[in-house]
N, CA, C and O atoms as CSV, one atom per row, in Angstrom:
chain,resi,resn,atom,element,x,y,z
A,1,UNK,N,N,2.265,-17.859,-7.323
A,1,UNK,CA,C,1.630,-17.749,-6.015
A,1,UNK,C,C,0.118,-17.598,-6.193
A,1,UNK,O,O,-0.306,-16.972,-7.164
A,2,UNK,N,N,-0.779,-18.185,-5.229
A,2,UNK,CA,C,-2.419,-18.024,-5.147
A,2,UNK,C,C,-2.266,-16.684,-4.660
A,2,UNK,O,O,-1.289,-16.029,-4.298
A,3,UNK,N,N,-3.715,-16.413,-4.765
A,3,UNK,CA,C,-4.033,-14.830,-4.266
A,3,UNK,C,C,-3.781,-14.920,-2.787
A,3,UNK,O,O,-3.269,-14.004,-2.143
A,4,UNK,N,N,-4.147,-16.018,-2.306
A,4,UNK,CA,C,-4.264,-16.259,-0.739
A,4,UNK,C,C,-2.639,-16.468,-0.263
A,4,UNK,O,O,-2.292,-16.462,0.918
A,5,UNK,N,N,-1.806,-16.635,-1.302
A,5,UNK,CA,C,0.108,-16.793,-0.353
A,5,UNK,C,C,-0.097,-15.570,-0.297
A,5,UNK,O,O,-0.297,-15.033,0.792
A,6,UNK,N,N,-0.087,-14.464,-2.123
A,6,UNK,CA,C,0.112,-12.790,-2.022
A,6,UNK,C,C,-0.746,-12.484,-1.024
A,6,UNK,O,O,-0.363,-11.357,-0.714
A,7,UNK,N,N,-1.495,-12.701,-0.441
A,7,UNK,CA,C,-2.379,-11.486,0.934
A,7,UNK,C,C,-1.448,-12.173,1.893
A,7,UNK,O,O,-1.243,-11.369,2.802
A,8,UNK,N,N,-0.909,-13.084,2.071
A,8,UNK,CA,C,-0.291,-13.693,3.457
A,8,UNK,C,C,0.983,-12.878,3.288
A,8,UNK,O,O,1.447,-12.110,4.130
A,9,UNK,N,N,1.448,-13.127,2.181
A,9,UNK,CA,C,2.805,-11.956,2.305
A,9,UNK,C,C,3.123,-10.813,2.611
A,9,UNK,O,O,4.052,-10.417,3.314
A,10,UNK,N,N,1.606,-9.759,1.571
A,10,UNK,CA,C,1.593,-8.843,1.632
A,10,UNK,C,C,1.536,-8.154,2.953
A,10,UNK,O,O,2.006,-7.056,3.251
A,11,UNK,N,N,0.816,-9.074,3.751
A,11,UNK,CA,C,0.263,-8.695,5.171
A,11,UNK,C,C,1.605,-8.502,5.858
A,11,UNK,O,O,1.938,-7.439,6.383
A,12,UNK,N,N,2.448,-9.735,5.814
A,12,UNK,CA,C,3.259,-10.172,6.151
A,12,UNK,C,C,4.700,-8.787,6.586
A,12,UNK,O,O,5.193,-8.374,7.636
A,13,UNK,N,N,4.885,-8.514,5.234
A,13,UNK,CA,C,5.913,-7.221,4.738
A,13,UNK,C,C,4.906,-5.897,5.583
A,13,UNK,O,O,5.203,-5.167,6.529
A,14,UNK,N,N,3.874,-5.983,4.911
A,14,UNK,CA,C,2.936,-4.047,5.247
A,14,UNK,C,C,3.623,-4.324,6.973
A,14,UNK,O,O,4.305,-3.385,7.383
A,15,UNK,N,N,3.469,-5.472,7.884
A,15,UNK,CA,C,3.130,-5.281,9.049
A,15,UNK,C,C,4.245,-5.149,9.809
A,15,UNK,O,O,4.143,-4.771,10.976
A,16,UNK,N,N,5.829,-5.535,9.075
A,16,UNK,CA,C,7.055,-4.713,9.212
A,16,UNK,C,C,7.291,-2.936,8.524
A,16,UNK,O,O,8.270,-2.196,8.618
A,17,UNK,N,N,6.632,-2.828,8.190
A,17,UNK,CA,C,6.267,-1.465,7.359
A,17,UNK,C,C,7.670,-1.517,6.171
A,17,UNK,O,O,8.426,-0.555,6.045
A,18,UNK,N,N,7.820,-2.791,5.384
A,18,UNK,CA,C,8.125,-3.211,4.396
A,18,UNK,C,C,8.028,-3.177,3.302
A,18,UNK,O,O,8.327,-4.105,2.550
A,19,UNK,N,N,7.308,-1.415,2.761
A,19,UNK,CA,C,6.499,-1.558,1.434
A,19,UNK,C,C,7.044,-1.788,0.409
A,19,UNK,O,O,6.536,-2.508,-0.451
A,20,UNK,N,N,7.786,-1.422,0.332
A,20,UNK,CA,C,8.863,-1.675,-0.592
A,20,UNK,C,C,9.449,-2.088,-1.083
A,20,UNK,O,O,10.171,-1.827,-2.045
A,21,UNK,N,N,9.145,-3.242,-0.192
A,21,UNK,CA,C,9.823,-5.198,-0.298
A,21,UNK,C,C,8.843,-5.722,-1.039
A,21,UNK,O,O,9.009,-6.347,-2.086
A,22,UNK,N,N,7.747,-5.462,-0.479
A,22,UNK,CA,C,6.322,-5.700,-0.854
A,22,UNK,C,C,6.335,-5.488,-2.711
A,22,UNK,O,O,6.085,-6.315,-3.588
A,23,UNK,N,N,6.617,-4.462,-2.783
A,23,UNK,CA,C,6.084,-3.620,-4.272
A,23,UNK,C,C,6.714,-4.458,-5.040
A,23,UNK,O,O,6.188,-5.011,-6.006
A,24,UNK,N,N,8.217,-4.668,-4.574
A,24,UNK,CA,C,9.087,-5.564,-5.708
A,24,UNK,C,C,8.752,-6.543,-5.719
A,24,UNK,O,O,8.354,-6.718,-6.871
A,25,UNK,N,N,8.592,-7.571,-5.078
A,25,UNK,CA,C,8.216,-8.632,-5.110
A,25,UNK,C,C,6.783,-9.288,-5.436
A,25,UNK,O,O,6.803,-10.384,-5.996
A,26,UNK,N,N,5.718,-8.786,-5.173
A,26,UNK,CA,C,4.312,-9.023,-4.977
A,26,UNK,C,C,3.463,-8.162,-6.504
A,26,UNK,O,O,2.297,-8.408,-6.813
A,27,UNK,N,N,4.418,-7.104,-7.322
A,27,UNK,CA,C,3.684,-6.263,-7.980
A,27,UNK,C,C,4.078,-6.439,-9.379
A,27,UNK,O,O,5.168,-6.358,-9.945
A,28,UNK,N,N,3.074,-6.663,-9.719
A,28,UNK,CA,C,3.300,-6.311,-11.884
A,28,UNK,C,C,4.373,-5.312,-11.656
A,28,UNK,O,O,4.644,-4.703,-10.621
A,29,UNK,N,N,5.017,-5.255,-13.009
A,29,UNK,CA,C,5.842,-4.622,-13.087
A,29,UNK,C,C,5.090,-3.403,-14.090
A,29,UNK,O,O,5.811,-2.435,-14.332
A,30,UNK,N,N,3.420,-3.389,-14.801
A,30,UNK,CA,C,2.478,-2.628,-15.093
A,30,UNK,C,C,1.292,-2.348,-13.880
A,30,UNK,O,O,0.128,-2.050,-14.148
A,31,UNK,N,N,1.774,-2.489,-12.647
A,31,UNK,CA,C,0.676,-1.839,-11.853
A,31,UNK,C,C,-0.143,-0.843,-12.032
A,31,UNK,O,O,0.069,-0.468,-13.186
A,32,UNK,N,N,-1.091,-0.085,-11.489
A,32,UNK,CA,C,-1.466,0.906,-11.014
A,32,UNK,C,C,-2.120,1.155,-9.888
A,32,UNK,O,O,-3.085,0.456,-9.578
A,33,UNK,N,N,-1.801,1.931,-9.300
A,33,UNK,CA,C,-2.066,2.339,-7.607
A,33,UNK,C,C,-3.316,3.519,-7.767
A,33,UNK,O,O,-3.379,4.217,-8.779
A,34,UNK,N,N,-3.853,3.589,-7.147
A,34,UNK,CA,C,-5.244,4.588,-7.299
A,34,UNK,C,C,-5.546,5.399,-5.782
A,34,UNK,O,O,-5.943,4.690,-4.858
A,35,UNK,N,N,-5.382,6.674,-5.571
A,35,UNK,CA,C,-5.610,7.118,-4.440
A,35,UNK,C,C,-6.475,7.208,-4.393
A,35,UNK,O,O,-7.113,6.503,-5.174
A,36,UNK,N,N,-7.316,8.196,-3.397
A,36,UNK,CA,C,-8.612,8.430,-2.811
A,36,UNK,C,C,-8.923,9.758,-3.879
A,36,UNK,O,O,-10.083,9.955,-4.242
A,37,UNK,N,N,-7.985,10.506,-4.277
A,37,UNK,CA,C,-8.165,11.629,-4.724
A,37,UNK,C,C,-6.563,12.355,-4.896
A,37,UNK,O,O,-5.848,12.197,-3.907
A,38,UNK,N,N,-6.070,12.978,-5.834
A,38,UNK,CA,C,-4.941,13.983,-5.923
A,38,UNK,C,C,-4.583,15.131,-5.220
A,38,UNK,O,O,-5.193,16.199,-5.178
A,39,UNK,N,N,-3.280,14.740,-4.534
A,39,UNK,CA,C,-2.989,15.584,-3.584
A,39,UNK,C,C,-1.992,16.428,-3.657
A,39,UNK,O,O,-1.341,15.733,-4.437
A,40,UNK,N,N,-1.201,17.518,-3.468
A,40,UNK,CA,C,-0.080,18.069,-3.651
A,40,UNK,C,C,1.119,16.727,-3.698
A,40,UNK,O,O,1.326,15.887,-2.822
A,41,UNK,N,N,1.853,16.894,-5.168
A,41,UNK,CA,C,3.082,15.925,-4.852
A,41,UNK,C,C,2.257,14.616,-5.563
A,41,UNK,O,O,2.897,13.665,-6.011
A,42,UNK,N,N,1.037,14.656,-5.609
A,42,UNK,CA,C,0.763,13.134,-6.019
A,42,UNK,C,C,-0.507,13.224,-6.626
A,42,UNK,O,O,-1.310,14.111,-6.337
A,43,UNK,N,N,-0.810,11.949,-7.825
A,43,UNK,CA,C,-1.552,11.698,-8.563
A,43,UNK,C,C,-2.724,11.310,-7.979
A,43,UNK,O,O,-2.712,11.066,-6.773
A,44,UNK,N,N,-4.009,11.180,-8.779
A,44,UNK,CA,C,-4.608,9.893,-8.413
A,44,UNK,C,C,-4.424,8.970,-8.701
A,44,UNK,O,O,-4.610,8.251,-7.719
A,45,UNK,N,N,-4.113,8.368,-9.580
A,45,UNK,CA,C,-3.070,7.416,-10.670
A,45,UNK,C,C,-2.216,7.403,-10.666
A,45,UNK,O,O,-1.651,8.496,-10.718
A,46,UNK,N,N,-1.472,6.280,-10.609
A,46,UNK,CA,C,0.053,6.354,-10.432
A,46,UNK,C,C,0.127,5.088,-11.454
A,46,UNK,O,O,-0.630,4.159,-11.171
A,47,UNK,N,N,0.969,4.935,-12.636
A,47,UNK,CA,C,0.904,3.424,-13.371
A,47,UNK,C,C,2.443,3.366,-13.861
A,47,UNK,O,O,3.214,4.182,-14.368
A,48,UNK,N,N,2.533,1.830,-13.416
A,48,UNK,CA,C,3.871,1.434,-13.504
A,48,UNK,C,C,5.047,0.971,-12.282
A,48,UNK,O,O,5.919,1.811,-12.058
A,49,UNK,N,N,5.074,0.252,-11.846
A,49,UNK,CA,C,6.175,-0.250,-10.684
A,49,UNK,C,C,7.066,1.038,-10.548
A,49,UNK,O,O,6.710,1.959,-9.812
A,50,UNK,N,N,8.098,1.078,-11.190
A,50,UNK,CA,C,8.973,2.308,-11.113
A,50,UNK,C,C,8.404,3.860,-10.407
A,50,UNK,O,O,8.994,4.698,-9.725
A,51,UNK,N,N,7.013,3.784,-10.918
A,51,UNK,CA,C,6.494,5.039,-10.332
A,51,UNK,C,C,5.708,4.876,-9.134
A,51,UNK,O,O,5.369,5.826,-8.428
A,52,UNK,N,N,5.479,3.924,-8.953
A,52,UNK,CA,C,5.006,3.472,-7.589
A,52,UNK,C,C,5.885,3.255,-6.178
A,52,UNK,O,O,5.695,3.546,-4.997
A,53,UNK,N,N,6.511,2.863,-6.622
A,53,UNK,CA,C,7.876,3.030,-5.447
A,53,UNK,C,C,8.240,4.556,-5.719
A,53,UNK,O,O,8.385,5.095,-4.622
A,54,UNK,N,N,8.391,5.233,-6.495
A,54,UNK,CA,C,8.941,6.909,-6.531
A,54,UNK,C,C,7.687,7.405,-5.087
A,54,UNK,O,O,7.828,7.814,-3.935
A,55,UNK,N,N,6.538,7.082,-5.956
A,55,UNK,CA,C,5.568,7.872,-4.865
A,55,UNK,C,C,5.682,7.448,-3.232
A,55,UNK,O,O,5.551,8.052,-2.168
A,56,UNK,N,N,6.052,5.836,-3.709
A,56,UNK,CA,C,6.411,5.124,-1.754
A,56,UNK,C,C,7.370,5.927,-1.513
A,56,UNK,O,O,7.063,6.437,-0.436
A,57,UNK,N,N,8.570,6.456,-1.927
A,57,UNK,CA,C,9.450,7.337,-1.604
A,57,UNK,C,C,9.068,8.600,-0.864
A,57,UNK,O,O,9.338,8.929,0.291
A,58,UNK,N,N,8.354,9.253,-1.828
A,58,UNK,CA,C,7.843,10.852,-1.601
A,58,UNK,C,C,6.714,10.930,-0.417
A,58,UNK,O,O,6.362,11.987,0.107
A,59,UNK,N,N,6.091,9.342,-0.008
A,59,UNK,CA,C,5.217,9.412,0.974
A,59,UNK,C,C,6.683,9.112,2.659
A,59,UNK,O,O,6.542,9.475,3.826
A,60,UNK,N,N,7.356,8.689,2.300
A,60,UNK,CA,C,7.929,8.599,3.203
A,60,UNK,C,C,9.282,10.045,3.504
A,60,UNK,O,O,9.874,10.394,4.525
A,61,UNK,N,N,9.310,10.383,2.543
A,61,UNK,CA,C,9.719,11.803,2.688
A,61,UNK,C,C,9.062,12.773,3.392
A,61,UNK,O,O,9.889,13.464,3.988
A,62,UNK,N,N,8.118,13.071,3.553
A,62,UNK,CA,C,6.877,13.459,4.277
A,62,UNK,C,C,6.586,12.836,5.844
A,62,UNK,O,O,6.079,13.677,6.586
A,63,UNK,N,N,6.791,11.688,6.377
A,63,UNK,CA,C,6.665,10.933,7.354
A,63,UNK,C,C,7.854,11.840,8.307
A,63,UNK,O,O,8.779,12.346,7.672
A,64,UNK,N,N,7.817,12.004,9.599
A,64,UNK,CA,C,9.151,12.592,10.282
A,64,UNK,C,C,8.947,11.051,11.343
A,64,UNK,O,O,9.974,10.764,11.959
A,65,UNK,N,N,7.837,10.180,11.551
A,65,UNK,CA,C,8.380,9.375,12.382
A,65,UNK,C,C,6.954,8.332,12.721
A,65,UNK,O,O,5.898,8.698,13.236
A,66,UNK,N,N,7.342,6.877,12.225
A,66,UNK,CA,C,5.982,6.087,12.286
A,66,UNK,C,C,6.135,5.458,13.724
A,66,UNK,O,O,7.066,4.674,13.907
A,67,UNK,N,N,5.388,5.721,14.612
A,67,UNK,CA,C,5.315,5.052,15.996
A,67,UNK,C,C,4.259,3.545,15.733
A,67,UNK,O,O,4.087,2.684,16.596
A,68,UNK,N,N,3.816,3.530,14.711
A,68,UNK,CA,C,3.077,1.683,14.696
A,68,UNK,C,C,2.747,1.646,13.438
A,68,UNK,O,O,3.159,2.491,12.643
A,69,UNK,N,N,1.901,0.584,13.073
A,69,UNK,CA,C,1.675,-0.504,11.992
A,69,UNK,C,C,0.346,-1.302,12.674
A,69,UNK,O,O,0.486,-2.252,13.444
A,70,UNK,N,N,-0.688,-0.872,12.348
A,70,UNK,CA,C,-1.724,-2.263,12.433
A,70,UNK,C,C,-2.367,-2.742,11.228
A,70,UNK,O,O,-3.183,-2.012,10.665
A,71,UNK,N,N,-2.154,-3.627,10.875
A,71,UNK,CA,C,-3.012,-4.386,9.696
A,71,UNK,C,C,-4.082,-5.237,10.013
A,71,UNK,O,O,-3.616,-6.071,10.789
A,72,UNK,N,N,-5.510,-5.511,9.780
A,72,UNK,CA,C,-6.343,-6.524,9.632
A,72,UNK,C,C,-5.888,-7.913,9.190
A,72,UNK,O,O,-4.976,-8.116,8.388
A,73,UNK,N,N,-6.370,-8.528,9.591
A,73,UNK,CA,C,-5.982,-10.243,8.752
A,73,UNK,C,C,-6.522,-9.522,7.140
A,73,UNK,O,O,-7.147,-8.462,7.111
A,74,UNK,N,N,-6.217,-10.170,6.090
A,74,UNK,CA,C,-6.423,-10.339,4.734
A,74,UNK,C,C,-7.894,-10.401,4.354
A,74,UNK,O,O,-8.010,-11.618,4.212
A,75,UNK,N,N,-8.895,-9.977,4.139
A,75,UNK,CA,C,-9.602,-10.912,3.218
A,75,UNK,C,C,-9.137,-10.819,1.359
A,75,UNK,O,O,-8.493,-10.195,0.516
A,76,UNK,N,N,-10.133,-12.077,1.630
A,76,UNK,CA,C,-9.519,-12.557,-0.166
A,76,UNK,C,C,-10.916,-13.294,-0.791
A,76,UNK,O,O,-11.435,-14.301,-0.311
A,77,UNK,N,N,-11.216,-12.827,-1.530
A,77,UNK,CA,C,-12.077,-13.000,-2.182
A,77,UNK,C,C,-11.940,-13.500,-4.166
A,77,UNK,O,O,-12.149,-12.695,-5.074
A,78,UNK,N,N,-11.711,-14.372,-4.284
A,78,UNK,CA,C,-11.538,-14.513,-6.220
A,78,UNK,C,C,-9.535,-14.027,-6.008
A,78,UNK,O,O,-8.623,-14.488,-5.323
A,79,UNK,N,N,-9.630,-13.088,-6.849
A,79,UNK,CA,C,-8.450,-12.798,-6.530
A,79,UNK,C,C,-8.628,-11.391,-6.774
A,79,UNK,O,O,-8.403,-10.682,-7.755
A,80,UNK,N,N,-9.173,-11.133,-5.421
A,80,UNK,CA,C,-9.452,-9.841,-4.653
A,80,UNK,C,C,-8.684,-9.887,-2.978
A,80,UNK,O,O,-8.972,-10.779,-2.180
A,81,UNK,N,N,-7.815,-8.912,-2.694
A,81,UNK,CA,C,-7.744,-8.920,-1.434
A,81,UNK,C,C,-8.110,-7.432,-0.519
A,81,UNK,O,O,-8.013,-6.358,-1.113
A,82,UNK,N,N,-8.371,-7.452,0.394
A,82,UNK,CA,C,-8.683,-6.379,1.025
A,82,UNK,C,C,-7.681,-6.443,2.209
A,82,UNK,O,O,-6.982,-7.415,2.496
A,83,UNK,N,N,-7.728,-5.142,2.904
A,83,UNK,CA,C,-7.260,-5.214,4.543
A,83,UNK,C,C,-7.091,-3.665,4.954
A,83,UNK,O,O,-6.727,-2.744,4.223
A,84,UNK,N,N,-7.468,-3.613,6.381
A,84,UNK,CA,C,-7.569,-2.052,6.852
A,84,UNK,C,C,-6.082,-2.013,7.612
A,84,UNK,O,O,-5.623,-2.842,8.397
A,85,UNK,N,N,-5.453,-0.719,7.097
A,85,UNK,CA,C,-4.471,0.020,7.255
A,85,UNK,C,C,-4.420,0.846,8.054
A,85,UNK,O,O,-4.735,1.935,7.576
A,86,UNK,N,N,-4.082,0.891,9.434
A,86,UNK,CA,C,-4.208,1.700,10.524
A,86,UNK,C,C,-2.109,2.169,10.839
A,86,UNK,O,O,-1.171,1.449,11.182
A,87,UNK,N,N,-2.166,3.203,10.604
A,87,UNK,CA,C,-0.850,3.600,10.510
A,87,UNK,C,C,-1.218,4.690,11.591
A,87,UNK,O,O,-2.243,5.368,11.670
A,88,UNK,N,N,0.457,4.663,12.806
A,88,UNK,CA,C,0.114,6.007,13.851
A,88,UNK,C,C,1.367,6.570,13.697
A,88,UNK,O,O,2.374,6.179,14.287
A,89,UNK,N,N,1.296,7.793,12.645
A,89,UNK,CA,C,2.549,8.696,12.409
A,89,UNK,C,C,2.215,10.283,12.621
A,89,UNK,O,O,1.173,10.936,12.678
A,90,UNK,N,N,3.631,10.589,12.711
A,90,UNK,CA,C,3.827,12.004,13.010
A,90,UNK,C,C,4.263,12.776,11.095
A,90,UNK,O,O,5.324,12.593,10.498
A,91,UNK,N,N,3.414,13.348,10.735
A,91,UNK,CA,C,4.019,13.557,9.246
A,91,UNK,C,C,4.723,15.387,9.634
A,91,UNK,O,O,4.273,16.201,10.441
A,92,UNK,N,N,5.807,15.507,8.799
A,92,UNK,CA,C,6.568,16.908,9.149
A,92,UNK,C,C,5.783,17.856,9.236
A,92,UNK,O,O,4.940,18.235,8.423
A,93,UNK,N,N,6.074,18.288,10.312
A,93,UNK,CA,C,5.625,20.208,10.338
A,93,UNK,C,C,4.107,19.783,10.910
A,93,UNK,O,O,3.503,20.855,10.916
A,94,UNK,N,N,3.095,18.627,11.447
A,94,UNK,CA,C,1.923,18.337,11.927
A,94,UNK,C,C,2.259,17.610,13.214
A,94,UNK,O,O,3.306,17.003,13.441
A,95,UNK,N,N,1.405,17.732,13.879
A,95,UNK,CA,C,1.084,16.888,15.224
A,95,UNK,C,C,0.762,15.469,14.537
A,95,UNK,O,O,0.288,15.201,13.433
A,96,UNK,N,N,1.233,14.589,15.693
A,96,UNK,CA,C,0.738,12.801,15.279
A,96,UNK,C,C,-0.539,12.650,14.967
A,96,UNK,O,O,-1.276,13.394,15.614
A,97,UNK,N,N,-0.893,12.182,14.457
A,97,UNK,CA,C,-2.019,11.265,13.700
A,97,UNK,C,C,-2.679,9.742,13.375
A,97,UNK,O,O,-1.782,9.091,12.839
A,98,UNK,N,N,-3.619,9.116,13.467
A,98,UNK,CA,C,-3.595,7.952,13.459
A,98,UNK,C,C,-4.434,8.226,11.838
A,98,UNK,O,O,-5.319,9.059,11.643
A,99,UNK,N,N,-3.846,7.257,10.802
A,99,UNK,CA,C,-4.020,7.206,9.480
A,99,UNK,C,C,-4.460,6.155,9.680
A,99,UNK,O,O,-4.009,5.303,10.444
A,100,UNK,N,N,-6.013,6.058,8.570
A,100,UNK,CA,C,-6.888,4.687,8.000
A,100,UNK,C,C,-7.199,4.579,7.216
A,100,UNK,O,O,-7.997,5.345,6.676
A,101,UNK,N,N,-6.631,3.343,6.624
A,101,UNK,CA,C,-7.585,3.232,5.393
A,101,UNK,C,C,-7.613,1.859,4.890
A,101,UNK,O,O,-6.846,0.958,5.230
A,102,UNK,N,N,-8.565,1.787,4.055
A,102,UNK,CA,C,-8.964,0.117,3.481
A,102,UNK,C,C,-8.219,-0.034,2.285
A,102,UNK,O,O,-8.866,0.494,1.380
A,103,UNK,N,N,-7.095,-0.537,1.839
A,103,UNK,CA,C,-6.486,-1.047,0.542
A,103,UNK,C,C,-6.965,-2.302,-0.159
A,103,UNK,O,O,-7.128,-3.404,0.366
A,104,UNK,N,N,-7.102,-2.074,-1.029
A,104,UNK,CA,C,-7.292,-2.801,-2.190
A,104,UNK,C,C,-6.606,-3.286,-3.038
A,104,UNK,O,O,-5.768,-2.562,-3.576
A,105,UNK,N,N,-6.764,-4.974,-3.526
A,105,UNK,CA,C,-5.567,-5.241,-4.636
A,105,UNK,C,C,-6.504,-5.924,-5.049
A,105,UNK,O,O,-7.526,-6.324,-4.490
A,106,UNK,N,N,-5.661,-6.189,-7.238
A,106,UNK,CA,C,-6.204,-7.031,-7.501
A,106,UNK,C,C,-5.498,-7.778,-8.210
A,106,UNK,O,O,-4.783,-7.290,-9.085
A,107,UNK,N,N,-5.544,-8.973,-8.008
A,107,UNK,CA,C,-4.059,-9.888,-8.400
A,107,UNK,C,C,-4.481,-10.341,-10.056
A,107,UNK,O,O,-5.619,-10.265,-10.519
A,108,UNK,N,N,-3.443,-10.748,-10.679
A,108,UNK,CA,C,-3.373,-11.392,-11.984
A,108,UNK,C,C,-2.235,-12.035,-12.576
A,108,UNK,O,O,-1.172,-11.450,-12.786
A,109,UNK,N,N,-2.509,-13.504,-12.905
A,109,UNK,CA,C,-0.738,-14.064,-13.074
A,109,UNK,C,C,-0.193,-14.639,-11.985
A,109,UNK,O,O,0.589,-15.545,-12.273
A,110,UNK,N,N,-0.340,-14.416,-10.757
A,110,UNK,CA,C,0.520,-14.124,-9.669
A,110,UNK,C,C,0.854,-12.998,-9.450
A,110,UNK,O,O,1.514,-13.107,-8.417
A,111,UNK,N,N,0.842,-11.620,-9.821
A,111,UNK,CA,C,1.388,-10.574,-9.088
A,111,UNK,C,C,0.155,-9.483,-8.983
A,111,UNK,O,O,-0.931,-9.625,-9.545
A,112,UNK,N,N,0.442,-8.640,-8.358
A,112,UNK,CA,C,-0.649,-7.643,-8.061
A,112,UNK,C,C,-0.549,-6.372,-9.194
A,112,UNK,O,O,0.410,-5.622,-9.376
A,113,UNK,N,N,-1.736,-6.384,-9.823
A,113,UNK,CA,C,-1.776,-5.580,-10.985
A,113,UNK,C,C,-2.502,-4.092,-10.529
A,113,UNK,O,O,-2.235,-3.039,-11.107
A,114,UNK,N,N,-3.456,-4.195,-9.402
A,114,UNK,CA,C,-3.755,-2.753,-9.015
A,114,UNK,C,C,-3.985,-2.959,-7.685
A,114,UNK,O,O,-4.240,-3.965,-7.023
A,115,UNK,N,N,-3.766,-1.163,-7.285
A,115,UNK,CA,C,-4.521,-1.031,-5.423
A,115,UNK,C,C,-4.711,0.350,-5.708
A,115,UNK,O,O,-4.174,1.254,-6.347
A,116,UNK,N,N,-5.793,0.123,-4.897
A,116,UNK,CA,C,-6.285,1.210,-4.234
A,116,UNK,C,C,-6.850,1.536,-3.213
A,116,UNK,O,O,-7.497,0.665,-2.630
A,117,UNK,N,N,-6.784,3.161,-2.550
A,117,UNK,CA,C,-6.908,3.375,-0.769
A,117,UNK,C,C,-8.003,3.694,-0.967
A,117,UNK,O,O,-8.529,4.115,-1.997
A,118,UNK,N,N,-8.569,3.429,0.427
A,118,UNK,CA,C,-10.553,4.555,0.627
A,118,UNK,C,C,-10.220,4.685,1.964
A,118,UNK,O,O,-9.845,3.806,2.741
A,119,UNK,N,N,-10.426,6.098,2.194
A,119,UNK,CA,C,-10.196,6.533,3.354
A,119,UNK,C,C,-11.349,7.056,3.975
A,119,UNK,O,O,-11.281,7.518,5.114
C-alpha cells in the first residue's frame, strides 16, 4: 500500500472508532507509539504491536462511554501522515470531555512503523 491508501484507511477505521482493526492491519508488527508524556497505567513509549493494542485495551478500559469520533481528512506528506483527533467521551469516575489531539504516523514498507499524539 502507498502512504496515501494507509491514511485513507486509517482515516477510514479511526472514524468507526476501529482502532484496533486499524493496528492489525495498517501496523509493523515493530511499531512504536509515543505519547505526549507518561501517565498512570502508561508509558511514553510503547514498542511493539502486541503492546500497542494492550495499551488500546487499557485506554478503553478507562472510557465508560464515547458519544463521537471526528477525524480531519489525512494529510500526507513523503510518507508522513497527520490528522486531528477530536474524540467526545465520558472517561470513568469524570464528567464528559471533548479529547484533541494531532496523531502522527510514519509509514515504512507499507505499514506504519511509528505514531505519535500532541495534545
Amino acid at each position: 500500500m502507498t502512504t496515501q491508501q494507509i491514511a485513507s484507511r486509517l482515516a477510514e477505521l479511526c472514524r468507526k472508532g476501529e482502532f484496533e482493526t486499524a493496528q492489525k492491519e495498517l501496523f509493523s508488527k515493530d511499531v512504536v507509539s509515543i505519547e505526549p508524556y507518561a501517565t498512570p497505567g502508561f508509558e511514553k513509549e510503547t514498542k511493539g504491536l502486541p503492546a500497542v493494542i494492550k495499551k488500546g485495551h487499557q485506554f478503553e478500559a478507562m472510557v465508560e462511554k464515547t458519544h463521537g469520533i471526528t477525524l480531519s481528512e489525512p494529510l500526507v506528506a513523503g510518507n508522513a501522515i497527520a490528522f486531528v483527533l477530536d474524540m467526545d467521551i465520558t472517561m470513568k469516575g469524570q464528567d464528559r470531555s471533548n479529547m484533541s489531539e494531532l496523531c502522527v504516523y510514519q509509514v515504512k514498507d507499507g505499514k506504519i512503523v511509528s505514531e505519535a499524539f500532541f495534545m
